[in-house]
N, C-alpha and C positions, 0 to 999 in steps of 0.2 A: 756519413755516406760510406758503410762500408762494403768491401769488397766483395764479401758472402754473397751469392745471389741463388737464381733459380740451378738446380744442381751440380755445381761448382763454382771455384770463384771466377767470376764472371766483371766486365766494365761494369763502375759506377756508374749507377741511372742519372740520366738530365735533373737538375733540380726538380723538383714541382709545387706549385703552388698551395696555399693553405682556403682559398675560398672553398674548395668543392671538397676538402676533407672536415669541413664541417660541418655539411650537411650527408657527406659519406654513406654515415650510418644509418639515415632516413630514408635517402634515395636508392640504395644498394636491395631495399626489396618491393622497387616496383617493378610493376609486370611488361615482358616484354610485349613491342608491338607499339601499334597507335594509340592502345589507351596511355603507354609510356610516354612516349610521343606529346601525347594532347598536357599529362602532368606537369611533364618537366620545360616542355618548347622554350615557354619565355624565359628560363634562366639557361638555357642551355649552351647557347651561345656565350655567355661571361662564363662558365662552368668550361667549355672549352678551352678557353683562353687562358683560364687561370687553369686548368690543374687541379691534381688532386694526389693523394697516395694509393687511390685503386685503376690501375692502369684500366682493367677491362669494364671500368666504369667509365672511365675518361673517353673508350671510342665508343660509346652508348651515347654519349652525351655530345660527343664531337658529329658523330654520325647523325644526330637529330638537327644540330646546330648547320651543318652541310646543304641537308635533305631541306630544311627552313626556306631557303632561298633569300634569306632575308641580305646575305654580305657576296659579294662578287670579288674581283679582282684580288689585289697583294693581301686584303682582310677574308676574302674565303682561301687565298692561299696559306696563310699562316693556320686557318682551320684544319683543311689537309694534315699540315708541317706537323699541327699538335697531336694529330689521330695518328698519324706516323710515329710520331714517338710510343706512343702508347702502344702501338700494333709492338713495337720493339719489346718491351717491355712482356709482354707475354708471348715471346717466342713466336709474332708471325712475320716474320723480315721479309717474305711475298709480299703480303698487306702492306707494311710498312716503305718496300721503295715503290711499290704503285701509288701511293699517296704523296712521297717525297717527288716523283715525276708530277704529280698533279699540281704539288703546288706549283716548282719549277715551270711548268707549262704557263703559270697564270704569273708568274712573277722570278723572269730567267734571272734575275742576278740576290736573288737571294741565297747569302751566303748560308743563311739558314736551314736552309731548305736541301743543300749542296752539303749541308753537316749532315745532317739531317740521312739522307740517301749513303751517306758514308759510312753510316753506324749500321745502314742495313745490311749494307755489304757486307762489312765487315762481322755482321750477326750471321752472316750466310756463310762465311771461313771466304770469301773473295777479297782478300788483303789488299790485292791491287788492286782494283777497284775503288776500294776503299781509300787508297792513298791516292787516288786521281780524283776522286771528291774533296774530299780534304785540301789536297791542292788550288784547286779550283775556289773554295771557302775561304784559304787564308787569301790567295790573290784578290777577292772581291772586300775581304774584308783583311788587313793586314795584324790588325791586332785582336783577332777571335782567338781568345788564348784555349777556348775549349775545343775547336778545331785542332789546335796545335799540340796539345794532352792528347786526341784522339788520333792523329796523325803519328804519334811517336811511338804510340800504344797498337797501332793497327804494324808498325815498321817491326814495334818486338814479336809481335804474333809473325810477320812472318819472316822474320829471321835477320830482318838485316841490324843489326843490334848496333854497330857505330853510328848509322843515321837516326835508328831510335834516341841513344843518349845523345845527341844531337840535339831532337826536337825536344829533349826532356830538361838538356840544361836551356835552354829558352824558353820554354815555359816556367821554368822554375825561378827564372832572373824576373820575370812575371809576376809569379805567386810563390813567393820563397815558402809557403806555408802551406804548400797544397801537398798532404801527407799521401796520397794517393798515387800521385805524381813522383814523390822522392820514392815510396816502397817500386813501382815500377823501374825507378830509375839503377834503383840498388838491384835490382834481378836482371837488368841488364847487364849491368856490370856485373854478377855474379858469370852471367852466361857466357860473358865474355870475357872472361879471366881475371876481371879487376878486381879483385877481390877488397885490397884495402879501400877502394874507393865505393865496392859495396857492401863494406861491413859501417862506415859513414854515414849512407843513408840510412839502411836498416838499423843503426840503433838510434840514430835522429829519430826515426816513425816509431821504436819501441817506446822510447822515454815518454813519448806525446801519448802513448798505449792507445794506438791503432787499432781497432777491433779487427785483426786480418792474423786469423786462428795458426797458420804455418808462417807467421814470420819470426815466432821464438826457432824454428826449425833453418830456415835462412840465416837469420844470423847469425846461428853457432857455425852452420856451414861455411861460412863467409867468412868467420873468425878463426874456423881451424884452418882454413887454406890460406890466412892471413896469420900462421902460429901465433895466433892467440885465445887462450883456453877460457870456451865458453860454457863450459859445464855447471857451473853456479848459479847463471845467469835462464838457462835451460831447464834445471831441475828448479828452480823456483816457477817459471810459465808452469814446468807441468803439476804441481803441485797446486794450482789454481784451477787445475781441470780434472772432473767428475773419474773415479777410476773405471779402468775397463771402457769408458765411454768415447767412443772414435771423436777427436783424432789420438785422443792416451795411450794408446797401444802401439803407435808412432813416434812417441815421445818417450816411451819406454824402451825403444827401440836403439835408439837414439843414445841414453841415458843405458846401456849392457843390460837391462831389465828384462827385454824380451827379444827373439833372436827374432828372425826373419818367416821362416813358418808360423809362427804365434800373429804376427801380425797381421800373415793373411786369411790365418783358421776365423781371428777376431774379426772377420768380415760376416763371417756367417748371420752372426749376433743382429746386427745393420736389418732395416727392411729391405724388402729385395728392390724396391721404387729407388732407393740409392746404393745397393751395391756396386751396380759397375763404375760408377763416377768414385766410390770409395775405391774399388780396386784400381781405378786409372792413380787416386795419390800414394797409395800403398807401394804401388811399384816404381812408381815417379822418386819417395823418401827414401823407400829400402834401395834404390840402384844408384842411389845418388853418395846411399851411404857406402856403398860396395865398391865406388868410384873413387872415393875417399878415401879409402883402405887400401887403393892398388886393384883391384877385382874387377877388369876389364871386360871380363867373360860376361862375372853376372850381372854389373852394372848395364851390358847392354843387352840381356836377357830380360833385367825388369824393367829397363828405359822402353822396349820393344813391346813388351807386353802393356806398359804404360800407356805408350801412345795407342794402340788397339783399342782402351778404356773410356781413356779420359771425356771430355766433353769438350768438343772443338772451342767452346766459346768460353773455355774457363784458360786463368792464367796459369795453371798448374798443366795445362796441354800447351800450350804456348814455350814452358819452360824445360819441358819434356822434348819436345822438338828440338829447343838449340841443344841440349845437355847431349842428346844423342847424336846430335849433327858434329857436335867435338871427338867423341869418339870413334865416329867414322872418319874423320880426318885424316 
């Protein structure tokens, strides 16, 4: 489950099911409409339910399984729930909390459903919101630990970073093993000055080797504001990445390889579909490292330019916010 998502790093998607990734690759080129409709009808409905790994199949199939009429009450509201997730999944968080209200309509104490609507919020950049769903989810259900990952995660996005690691070390007395969970945890405590307590987590999630491409960059951060020299540890991550290939020119950075103009000229290179999301981490890495150095000025010239980039729903604009919010201080 990693962190990588659609153009930056972004929440970990809801599990999903393996029945309708089986047939995936058969169903993914019927035609849309009611001839689609008439093909798929009778599995459409177990295909909802279960899941798949092509979201914008999942509300093709959730949407026919709806229209069916075949389920009513809390089982077409878990319909809804499922199309909602999926709407999530491909960037339409509109879509997505109109379906999470629909289930809620048919089935109000679904803590699911109260998740569910929280992730859309919180897909829309409405934190609060988010966190009065979530709310809502843990009191109907007390022990949704996926609520409570997404409540601690919705508190770092918006800044309140004690209540985050809060909901982070309870989740975590939960799921001691939820790597996703401790890398969040450690950037909290990054953003919040704890440095030795987030250079702990960060290299817990490294040894496990997280697939989450900026956390060899976290953790030397985390290790030199904890004077302890993480240069070894840095220069091997980047040495495992393609040269000249974004984020390498980051790590070179990092590593006295390339200065700070180098790293943003190597944006050029990038297609332009992901430049500005690259220039939101470029200036988020180079200002962080300028922060580091004492450089108060440029650190908040590229934390500022950062935030103008980044992509509200990635963890790298989340971490851009507090780092700048300390410097205004």
């Amino acid at each position: 489950m990693p962190l990588s998502g659609r153009g930056g790093t972004t929440l970990p998607p809801p599990a999903r099911g393996v029945l309708a990734a089986l047939v995936a690759s058969l169903a993914i080129a019927l035609p849309a409409g009611p001839l689609a409709a008439q093909m798929v009808a009778p599995d459409a409905v177990g295909l909802c339910f279960e899941g798949s790994a092509n979201p914008e199949l999942d509300v093709q199939y959730c949407g026919i399984a709806i229209e069916s009429g075949e389920l009513s009450g809390r089982s077409l509201a878990t319909l809804y729930a499922q199309r909602g997730r999926a709407y999530i999944e491909i960037a339409r968080a509109d879509q997505a909390k109109l379906d999470f209200e629909r289930a809620l309509a048919l089935n109000p104490l679904s803590a699911d459903a109260y998740h569910g609507r929280g992730l859309a919020h919180h897909a829309a950049g409405d934190f609060a919101a988010a966190i009065r769903d979530f709310d809502v989810a843990l009191e109907l259900s007390p022990s949704f630990v996926e609520a409570l990952r997404s409540r601690a995660t919705a508190r770092l996005y918006q800044g309140d970073l004690a209540a985050a690691i809060r909901d982070f070390d309870a989740e975590l007395r939960r799921v001691p093993l939820d790597d996703v969970g401790r890398i969040l945890r450690g950037l909290a405590y990054y953003a919040s000055g704890q440095h030795v307590q987030a250079v702990e987590d960060l290299a817990a999630a490294t040894a496990e080797g997280y697939p989450y491409r900026f956390l060899p960059l976290w953790l030397f951060l985390a290790q030199a504001r904890s004077g302890i020299d993480g240069g070894a540890g840095l220069a091997a991550a980047r040495n495992e990445l393609e040269p000249r290939k974004w984020p390498a020119p980051l790590f070179d950075h990092y590593l006295g390889d390339a200065d700070a103009a180098s790293v943003i000229a190597a944006l050029a290179a990038l297609p332009p579909s992901v430049q500005q999301t690259r220039r939101g981490e470029a200036h988020l890495f180079i200002g962080e490292s300028a922060r580091l150095a004492g450089d108060a000025t440029a650190a908040r010239q590229h934390l500022t330019a950062a935030m103008a980039a980044a992509d509200r729903r990635s963890v790298e604009w989340a971490m851009t916010k507090a780092l700048l919010a300390q410097i205004e201080r």
